[in-house]
ChimeraX commands (.cxc) that place a marker at each C-alpha (Angstrom):
marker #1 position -43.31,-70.87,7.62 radius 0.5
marker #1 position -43.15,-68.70,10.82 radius 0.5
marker #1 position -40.42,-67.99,13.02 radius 0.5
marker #1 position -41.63,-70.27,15.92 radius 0.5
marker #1 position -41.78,-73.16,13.44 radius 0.5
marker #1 position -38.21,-72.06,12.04 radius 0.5
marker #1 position -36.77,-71.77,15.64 radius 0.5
marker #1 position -38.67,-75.26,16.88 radius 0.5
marker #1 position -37.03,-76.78,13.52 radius 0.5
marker #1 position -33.72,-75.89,14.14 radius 0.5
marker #1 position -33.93,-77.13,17.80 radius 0.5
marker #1 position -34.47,-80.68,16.48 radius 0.5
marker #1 position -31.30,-80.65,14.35 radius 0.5
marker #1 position -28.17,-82.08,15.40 radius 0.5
marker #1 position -25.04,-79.87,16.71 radius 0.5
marker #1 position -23.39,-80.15,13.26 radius 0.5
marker #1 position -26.50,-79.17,11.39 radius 0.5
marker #1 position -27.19,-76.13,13.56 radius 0.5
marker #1 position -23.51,-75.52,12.94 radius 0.5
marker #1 position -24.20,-75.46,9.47 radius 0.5
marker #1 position -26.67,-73.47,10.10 radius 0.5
marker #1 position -25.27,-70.65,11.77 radius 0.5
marker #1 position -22.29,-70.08,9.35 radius 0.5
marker #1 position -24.97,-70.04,6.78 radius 0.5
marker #1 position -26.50,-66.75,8.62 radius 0.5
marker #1 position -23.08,-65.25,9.29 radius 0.5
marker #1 position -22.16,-65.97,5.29 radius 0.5
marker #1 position -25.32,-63.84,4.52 radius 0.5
marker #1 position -24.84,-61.00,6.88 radius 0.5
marker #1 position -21.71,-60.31,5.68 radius 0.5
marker #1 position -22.72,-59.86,2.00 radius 0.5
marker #1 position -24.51,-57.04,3.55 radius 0.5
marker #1 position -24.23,-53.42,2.22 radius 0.5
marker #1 position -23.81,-52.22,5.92 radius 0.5
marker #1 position -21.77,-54.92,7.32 radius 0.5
marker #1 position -19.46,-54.26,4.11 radius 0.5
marker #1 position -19.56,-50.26,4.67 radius 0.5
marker #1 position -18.77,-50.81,8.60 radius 0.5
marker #1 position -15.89,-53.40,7.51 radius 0.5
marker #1 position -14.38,-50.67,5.21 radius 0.5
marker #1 position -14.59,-47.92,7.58 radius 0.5
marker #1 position -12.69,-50.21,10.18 radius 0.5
marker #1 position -9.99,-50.72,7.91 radius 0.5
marker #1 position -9.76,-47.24,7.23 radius 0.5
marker #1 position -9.28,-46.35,10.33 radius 0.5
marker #1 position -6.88,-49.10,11.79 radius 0.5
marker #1 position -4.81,-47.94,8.40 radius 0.5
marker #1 position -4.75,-44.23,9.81 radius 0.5
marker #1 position -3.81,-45.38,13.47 radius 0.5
marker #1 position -7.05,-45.44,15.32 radius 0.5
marker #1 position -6.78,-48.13,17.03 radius 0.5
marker #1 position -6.48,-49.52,20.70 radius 0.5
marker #1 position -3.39,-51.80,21.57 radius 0.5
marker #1 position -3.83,-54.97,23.45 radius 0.5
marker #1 position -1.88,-53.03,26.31 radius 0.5
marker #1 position -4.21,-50.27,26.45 radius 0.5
marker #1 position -7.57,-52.07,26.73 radius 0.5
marker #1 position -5.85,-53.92,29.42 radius 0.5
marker #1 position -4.97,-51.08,31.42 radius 0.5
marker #1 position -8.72,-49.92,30.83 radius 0.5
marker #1 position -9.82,-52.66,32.25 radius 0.5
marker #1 position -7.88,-52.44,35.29 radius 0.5
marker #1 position -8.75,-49.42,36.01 radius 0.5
marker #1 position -12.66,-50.34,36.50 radius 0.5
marker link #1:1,2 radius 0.2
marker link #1:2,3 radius 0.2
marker link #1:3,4 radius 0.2
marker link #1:4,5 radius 0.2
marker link #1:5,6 radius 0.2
marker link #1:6,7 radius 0.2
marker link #1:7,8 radius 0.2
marker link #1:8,9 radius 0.2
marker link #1:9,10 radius 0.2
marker link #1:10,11 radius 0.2
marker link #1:11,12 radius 0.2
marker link #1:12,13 radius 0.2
marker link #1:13,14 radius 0.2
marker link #1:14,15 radius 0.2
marker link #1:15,16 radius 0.2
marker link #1:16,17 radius 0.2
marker link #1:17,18 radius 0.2
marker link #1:18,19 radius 0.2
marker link #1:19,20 radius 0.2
marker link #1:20,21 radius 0.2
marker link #1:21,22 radius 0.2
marker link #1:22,23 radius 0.2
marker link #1:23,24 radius 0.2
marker link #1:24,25 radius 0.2
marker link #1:25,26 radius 0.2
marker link #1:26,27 radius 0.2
marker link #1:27,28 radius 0.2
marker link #1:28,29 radius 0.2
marker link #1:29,30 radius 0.2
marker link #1:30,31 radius 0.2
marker link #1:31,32 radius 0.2
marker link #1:32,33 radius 0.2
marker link #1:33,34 radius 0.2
marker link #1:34,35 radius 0.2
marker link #1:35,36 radius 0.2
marker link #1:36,37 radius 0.2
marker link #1:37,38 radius 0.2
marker link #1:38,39 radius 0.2
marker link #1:39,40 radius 0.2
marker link #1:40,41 radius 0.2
marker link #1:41,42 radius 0.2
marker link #1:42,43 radius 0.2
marker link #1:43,44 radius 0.2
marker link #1:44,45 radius 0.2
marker link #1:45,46 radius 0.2
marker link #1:46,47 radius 0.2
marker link #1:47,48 radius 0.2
marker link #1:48,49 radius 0.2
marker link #1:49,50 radius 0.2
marker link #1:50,51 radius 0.2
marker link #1:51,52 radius 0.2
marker link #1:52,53 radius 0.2
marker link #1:53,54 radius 0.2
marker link #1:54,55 radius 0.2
marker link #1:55,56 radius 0.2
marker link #1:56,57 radius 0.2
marker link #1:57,58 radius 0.2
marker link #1:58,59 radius 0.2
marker link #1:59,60 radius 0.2
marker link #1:60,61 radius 0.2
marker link #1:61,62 radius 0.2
marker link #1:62,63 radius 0.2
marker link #1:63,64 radius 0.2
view
């Protein structure tokens, strides 16, 4: 089965089967050996204080 055929399939299903559908492609991207090494490194850093603060993107922002 291609990808056009995959795609045109999952254009005929309803909302809650696409649904479905897309938390089943989140669920296996996130078993991923990257996504799980980019998760840790995250955490690591949130846990040493690199972070930005819901103020500071804010003021970011503004200043664009």
């Amino acid at each position: 089965m291609s990808i056009l055929e995959l795609k045109q399939g999952i254009s005929r299903l309803s909302q809650r089967e696409r649904r479905e559908i897309q938390l089943y492609l989140l669920r296996l991207k996130r078993e991923t050996p990257a996504w799980k090494r980019a998760t840790a490194k995250k955490i690591r850093d949130m846990q040493a204080g690199k972070f930005t603060t819901v103020e500071e993107l804010s003021a970011r922002i503004r200043q664009k």
